[in-house]
N, C-alpha and C positions, 0 to 999 in steps of 0.2 A: 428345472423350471425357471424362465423368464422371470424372475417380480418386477411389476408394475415400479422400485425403487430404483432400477436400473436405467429407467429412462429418463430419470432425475439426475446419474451417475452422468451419462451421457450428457443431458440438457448441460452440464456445469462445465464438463469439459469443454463442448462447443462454446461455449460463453468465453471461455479462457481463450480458447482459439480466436473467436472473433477480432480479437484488438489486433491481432497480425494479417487478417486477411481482409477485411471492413476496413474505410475511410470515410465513414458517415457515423457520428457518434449515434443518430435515429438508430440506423439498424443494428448496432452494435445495443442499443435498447431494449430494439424488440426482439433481438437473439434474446435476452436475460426473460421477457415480459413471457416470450410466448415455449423457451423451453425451460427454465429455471423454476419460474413464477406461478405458469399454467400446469403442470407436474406437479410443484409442490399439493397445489388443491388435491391431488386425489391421492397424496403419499403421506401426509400430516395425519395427526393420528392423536388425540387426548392424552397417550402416555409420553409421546414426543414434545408436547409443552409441558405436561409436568416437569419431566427432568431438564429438560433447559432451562426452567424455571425455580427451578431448584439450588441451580448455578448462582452463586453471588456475584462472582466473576461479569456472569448475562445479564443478570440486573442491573448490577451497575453500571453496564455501558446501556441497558434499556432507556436506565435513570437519565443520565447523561443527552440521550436520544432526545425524550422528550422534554428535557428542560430549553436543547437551544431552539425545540420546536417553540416551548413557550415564548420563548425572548420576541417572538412575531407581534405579540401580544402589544409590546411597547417600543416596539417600531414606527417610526414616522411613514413609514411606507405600507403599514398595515392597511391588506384588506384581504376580505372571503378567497382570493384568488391565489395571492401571495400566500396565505396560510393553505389552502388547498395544494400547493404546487409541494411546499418543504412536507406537508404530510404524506401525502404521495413517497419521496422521499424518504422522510422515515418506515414507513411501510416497505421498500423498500431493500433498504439496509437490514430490517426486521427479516424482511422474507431471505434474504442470501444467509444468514444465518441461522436460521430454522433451515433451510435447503442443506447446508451443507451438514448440518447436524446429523437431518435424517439419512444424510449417503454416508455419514461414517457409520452410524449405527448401523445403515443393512449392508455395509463391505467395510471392514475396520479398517482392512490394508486399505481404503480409497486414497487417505495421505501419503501415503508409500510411494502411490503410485505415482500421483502426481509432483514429490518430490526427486524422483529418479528419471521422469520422461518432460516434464516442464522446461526445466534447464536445460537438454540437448533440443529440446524442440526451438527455442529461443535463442539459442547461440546459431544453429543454423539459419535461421530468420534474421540473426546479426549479418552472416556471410555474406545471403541474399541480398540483403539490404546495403552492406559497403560497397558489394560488386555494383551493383543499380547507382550507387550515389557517385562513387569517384568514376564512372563512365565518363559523368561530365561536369565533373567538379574536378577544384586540384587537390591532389594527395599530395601531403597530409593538412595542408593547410587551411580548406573548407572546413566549418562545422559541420560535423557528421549530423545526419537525420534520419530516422528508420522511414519505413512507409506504414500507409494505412493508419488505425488508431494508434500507434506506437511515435508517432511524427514528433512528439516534443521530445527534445534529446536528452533531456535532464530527466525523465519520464521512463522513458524507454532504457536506457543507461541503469538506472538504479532498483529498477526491474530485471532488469538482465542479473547485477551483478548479486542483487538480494536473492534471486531461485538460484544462481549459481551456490552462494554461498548454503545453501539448504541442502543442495546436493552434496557438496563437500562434507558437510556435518556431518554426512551418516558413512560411518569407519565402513561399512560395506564398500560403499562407492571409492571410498580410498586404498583400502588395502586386499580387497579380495578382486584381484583383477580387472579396475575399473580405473588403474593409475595413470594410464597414459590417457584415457577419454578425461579425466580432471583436469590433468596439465592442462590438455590442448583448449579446455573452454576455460579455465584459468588465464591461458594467455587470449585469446577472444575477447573476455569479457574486460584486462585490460585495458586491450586496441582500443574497445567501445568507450570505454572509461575515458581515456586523453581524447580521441578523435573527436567524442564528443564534446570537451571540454566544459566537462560539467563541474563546477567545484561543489559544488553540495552533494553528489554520488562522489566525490573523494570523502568526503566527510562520514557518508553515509558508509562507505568500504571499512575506513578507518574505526569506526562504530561497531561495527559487526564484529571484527576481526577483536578488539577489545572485549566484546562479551566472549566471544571463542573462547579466548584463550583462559576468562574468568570460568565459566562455565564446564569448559572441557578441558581438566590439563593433561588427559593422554594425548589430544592432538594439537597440545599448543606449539608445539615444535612444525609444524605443519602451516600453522598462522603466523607463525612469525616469518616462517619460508615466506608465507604469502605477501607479509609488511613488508621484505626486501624486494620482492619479486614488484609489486605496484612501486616502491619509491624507485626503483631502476627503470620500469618502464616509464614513469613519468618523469623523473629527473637526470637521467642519460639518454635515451634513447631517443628521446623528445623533449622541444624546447620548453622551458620550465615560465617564460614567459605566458603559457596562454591563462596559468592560474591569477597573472596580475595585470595582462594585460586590456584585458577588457574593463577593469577598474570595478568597482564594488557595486555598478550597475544600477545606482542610487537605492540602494536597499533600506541603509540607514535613514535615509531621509524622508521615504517612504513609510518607515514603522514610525518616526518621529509625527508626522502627521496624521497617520490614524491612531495615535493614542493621545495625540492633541484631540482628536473627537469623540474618541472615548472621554474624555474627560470631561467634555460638556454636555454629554450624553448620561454619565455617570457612571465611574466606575467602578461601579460596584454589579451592578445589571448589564452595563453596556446599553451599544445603539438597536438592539435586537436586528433579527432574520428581517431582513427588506429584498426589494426589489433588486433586480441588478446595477441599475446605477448608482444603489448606498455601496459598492464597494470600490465604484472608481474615485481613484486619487490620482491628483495632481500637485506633480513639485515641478518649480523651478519652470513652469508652461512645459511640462510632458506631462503626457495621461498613463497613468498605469490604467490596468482593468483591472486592481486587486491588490490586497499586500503583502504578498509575497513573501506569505508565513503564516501555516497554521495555527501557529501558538498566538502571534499578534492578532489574527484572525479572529480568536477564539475570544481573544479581550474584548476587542471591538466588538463582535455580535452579542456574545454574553455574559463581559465584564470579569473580573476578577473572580466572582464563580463560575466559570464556566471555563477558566482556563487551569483552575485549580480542579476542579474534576475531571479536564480532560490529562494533565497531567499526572493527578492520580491514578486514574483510570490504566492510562500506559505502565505507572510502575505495578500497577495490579495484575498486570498481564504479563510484566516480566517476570515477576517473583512467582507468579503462578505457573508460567510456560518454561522456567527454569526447576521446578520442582519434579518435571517431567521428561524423561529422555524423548519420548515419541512427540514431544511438541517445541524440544527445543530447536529443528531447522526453521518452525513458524516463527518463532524469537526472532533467530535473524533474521526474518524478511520482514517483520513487521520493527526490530531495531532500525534497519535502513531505511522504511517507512519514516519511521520517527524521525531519523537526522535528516533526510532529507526533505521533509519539510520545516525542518527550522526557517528556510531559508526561501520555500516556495509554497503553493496553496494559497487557498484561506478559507473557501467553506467546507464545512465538514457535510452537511447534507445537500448531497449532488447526486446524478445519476452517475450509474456507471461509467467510470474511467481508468486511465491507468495508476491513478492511484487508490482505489480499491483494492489492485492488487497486493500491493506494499499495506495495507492499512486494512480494512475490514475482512479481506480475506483472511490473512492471516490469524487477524482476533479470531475471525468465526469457526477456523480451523482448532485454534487453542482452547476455545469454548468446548468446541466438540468434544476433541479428546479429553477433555480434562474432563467432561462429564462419563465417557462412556469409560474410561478409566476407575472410574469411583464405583462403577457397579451398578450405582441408585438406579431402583428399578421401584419405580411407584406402582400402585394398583389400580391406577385409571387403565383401561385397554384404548 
């Protein structure tokens, strides 16, 4: 028999799919609005927020949710519209992990799946996409750029290399005849790595492959293959300038000035959730759109609580997604998450983007499993 939960199963896959075949972030929206969102309504269910609810884990990134909603509150840019827009948003983030909750519970394997078919689906979209791009660019020397919602290369890059790495994790995919399709999007996700010249998905590889080898030591010998295999590709086979040639892209000076406004904002609370012009900065007469860091990010909107809970929050998701074999390839991709926004982002309540994937995804995958893991079965039906 069909269940009504499958077309939920479906609505989330297509959502995933969207960022490779959509170049309008609207409809890559209302992919999420009208099969993720509109499905949940009739698949949600009283026992379904019991035990999400039950989660400490979920609360506390609930918690989390609604306090940098609060921060709107003592915003100079506060009004009904502005706060209407970030709640929408949290409601949002709220529904993707309630959604995904309810597709693990009614198909456990649904991580499985999407761990073993995500990453060949995405390295191939890498092919497509270098084929498309060096048609009429120079090889290798262009910054590489995917298409459609994947178009920011540091985005797309650390996406690619964080579901690779989730595939790798699982010993199946490595050793039970799955070793030559590993290499080949091993070296793939590479190419994407330097072509794109992203240093923050170096950072973010770098990351990953560190919890690996903490976390798993049957295949840390596997990880460390992989530590030579990236510093070969990026430091023989390719010029090791493009990690300093573009210069530090005024990063520092840019966090330097938004925590100069943190400070007269106070940083204790921060400048709260504003309108989109509280996060342009300007150094030196160029404009950023933003600070280009979720953590500074995190100071500016909501002040030194806000970046303390969202810090905690990440170690709460490590130690917890590390307690677990079936939720450690989410680790990785939400480790990659994590380094690679050191260096880029800055709000956390947004609509769907590609980093969702790297960040709430993953939590809400970890949420999951760790709930339906535990058993907890409340008596609400």
């Amino acid at each position: 028999m069909f269940k009504k939960e499958y077309f939920l199963l479906l609505g989330i896959v297509v959502f995933l799919l969207s960022f490779l075949v959509l170049d309008s972030a609207k409809a890559i929206n209302n992919v999420f609005y009208g099969l993720v969102l509109f499905p949940l309504i009739f698949c949600v269910k009283k026992r379904h927020l019991y035990r999400i609810h039950s989660c400490w884990l979920a609360n506390f990134f609930f918690i989390f949710l609604l306090y940098s909603l609060s921060s709107n509150f003592w915003s100079n840019d506060f009004s009904i519209d502005t706060f209407y827009r970030y709640l929408k948003r949290c409601l949002y983030i709220y529904g993707l992990c309630l959604a995904v909750f309810v597709a693990v519970e009614s198909k456990p394997d649904f991580p499985r799946m999407i761990e073993s078919y995500f990453a060949p689906v995405l390295v191939i979209f890498a092919i497509i996409c270098m084929f498309v791009f060096y048609r009429t660019n120079i090889f290798p020397d262009a910054r590489f750029t995917a298409l459609n919602g994947m178009s920011h290369p540091t985005f797309f890059s650390v996406v690619l290399v964080a579901y690779i790495g989730a595939f790798l994790s699982s010993g199946k995919n490595l050793f039970l005849g799955r070793g030559v399709l590993a290499g080949a999007m091993l070296f793939v996700g590479i190419a994407v790595l330097v072509l794109s010249q992203s240093r923050s998905t170096f950072v973010a590889v770098a990351a990953m492959i560190a919890f690996a080898v903490v976390v798993s030591r049957q295949a840390s010998w596997f990880y460390f293959l992989c530590i030579f295999l990236v510093m070969v590709g990026v430091f023989v086979f390719f010029d090791v300038n493009f990690l300093v040639n573009r210069g530090l892209s005024w990063r520092p000076e840019i966090w330097a000035e938004v925590i100069d406004r943190t400070k007269n904002c106070g940083v204790l609370f921060g400048c709260g959730y504003g309108g989109w012009e509280s996060q342009e900065v300007f150094v030196n007469g160029n404009k950023f759109s933003h600070s280009h860091s979720v953590y500074v990010g995190q100071l500016y909107y909501g002040g030194f609580v806000a970046l303390v809970l969202y810090v905690s929050l990440l170690l709460g998701f490590f130690v917890q997604g590390a307690k677990n074999k079936s939720t450690i390839p989410w680790v990785l991709v939400l480790v990659a998450g994590a380094s690679v926004t050191l260096t880029e982002g800055s709000k956390l309540l947004m609509t769907p983007s590609p980093l969702w994937l790297v960040l709430f995804f993953p939590m809400a995958m970890i949420i999951a499993l760790s709930v339906v893991s535990s058993g907890k079965i409340g008596d609400v039906s």
